[in-house]
Each structure stands twice: as C-alpha cells, then as structure tokens.
C-alpha positions as MATLAB code, in Angstrom:
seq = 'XXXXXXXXXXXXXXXXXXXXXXXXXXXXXXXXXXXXXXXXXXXXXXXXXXXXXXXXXXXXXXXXXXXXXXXXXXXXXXXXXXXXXXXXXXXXXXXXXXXXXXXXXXXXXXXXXXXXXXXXXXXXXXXXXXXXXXXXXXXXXXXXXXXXXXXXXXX';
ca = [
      12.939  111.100  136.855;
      13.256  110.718  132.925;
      16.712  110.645  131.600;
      15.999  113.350  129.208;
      14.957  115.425  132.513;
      18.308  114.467  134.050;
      20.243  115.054  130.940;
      18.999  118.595  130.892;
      19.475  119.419  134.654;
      23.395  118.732  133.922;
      23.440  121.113  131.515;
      21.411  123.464  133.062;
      23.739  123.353  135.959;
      26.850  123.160  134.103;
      25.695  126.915  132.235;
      24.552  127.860  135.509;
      27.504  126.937  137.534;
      30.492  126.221  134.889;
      33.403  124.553  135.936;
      36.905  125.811  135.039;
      35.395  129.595  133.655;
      38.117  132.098  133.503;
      41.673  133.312  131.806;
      45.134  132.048  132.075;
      48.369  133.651  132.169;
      50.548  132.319  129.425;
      49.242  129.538  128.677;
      50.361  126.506  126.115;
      47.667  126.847  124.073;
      44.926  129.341  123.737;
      42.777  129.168  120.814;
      39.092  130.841  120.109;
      36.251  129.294  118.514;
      33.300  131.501  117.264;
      30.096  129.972  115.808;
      28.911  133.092  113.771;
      25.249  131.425  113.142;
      24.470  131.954  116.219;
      26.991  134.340  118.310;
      28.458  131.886  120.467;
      32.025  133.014  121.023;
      34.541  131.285  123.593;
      38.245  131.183  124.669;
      39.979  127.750  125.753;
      43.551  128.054  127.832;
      45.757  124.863  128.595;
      48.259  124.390  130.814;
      50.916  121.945  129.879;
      53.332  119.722  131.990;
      55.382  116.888  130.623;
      52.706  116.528  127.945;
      49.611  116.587  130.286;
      46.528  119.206  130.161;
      47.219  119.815  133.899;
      45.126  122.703  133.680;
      42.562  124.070  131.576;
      40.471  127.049  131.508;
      37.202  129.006  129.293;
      35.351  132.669  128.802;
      32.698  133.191  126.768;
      29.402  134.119  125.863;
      26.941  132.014  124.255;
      24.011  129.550  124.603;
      23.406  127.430  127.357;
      24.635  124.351  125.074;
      27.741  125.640  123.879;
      28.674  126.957  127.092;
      27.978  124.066  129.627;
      29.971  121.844  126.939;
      32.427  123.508  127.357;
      32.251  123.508  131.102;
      31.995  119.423  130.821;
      34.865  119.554  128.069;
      37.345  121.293  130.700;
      36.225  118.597  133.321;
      37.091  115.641  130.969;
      40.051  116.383  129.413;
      42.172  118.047  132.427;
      44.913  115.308  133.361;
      44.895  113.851  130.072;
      47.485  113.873  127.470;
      46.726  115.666  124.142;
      45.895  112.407  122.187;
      43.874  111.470  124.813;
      42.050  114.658  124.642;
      42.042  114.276  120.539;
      41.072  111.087  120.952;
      37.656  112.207  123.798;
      37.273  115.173  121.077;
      36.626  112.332  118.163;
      34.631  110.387  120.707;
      32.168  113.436  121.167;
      31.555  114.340  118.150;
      30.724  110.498  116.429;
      28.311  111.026  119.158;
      26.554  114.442  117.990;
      26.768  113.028  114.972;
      24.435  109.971  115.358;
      27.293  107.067  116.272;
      26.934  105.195  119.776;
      28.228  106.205  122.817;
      29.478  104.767  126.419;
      28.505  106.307  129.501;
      32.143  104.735  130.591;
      33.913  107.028  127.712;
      31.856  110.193  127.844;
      30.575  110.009  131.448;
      28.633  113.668  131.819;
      28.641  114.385  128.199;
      25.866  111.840  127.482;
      23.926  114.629  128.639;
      24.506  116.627  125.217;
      23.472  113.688  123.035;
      19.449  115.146  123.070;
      21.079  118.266  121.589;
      20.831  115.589  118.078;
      17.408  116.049  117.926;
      18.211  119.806  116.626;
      20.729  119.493  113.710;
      20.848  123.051  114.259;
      22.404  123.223  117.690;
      24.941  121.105  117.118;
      27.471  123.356  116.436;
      26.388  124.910  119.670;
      27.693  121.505  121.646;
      30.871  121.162  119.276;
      32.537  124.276  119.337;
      34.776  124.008  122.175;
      35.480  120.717  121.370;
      36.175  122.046  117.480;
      38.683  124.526  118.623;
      40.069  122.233  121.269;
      41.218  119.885  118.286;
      42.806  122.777  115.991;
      44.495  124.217  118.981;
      45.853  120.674  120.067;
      46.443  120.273  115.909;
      48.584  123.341  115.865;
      50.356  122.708  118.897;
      51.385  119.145  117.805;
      52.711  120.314  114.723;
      54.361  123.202  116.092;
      55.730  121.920  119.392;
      55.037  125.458  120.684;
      52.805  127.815  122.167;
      49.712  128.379  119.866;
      47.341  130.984  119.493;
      44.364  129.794  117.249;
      41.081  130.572  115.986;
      38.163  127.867  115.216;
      34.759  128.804  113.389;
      32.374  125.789  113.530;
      31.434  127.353  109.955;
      33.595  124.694  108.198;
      32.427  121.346  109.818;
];
C-alpha cells in the first residue's frame, strides 16, 4: 500500500469515526473556530487539572479534513500541558506550511501533510488547531475560563 493511500485511510477513518466528538459541561476553555470560505464550523472543550488538558472534546460540521484534524488534534494533545499543546500546535502548522516533520512529533498527523498539495484546504486542516492556540492564548493570559472565537480568515 502507498503511503498517500494510507495517509488518506486515517483520515477517512478519523471523519468517519472521530475520536473525542461531543460537548462538555463547564469546561476551562471552549473556544469556536469558523472557516467562512468554506463553512467549516467547530467547537473545542478542555478540561483542566493542575495545568494538564486531561480532557478534551469537539462538534462540528465541516469537511472531511477539518473535521478528522480535529479528531487527531483531541488525540494528541489530551494529557499534555498547554505549552506542550502550543508547542504540537506550532509543530503542525510549520508542517502545512511546507517545513519538515517527524513521524516521532506528529505521529497520526503526518497523514494531513498531502492536504499541502491544495493551498486551498489548508485552512480546512488548521482550524482546530488555530482556535486551539487563541483559546490556550486567552486562557494563559487570563488565568481563567475562556470563551473564544477563531476565524482561519486572518492566517
């Protein structure tokens, strides 16, 4: 099997079988990211506990790119601390955006690295992982519960 056939068979079962979809009840952080090129729309919920994501959670509606990286966002980043999540979030997107990658770093994700081949879409793999950052952003500098919004318009 190709790894461009592989690559897409994670995704595809990642959108058709996400990981982590649903709500939270009061959660640490919950911010929404909207890509309004397309009409992908999502939520992201974390759970904090002494400064570990020791849960994390998504809804939305979308394309089968921005919603299986999502799924494989809330995989990676739950038992991490929030600079370790900043710090994946940075990771992922030098790779969209052309930079080298480890398989060790980004495990799954590599998957999403074809998406480069259509500038286009990748704002479709980077939303969650836009909105992750402002949430985590806001929290940080708020040491409080945040409610956020994202648009992958500005990036």
């Amino acid at each position: 099997m190709a790894l461009d056939d592989l690559y897409r068979e994670v995704i595809l079962d990642h959108y058709s079988h996400p990981r982590n979809k649903g709500t939270m009840d009061d959660p640490d952080i919950k911010v929404e990211g909207a890509n309004p090129l397309c009409g992908d729309e999502l939520s992201i919920f974390v759970r904090l506990v002494h400064g570990k994501i020791t849960d994390v959670k998504f809804v939305g509606r979308g394309c089968s790119i921005s919603q299986s990286s999502a799924s494989m966002m809330t995989q990676q980043i739950k038992g991490k601390t929030l600079d370790e999540a900043k710090g994946l979030v940075g990771k992922f997107k030098a790779m969209m955006h052309g930079e080298p990658a480890s398989e060790d770093e980004l495990g799954d994700l590599m998957a999403l690295q074809g998406v480069r081949k259509f500038p286009v879409r990748i704002k479709c793999a980077t939303l969650s992982w836009v909105a992750l950052e402002q949430g985590v952003d806001e929290f940080q500098g708020s040491h409080q519960k945040v409610v956020a919004k994202a648009s992958t318009e500005a990036e």
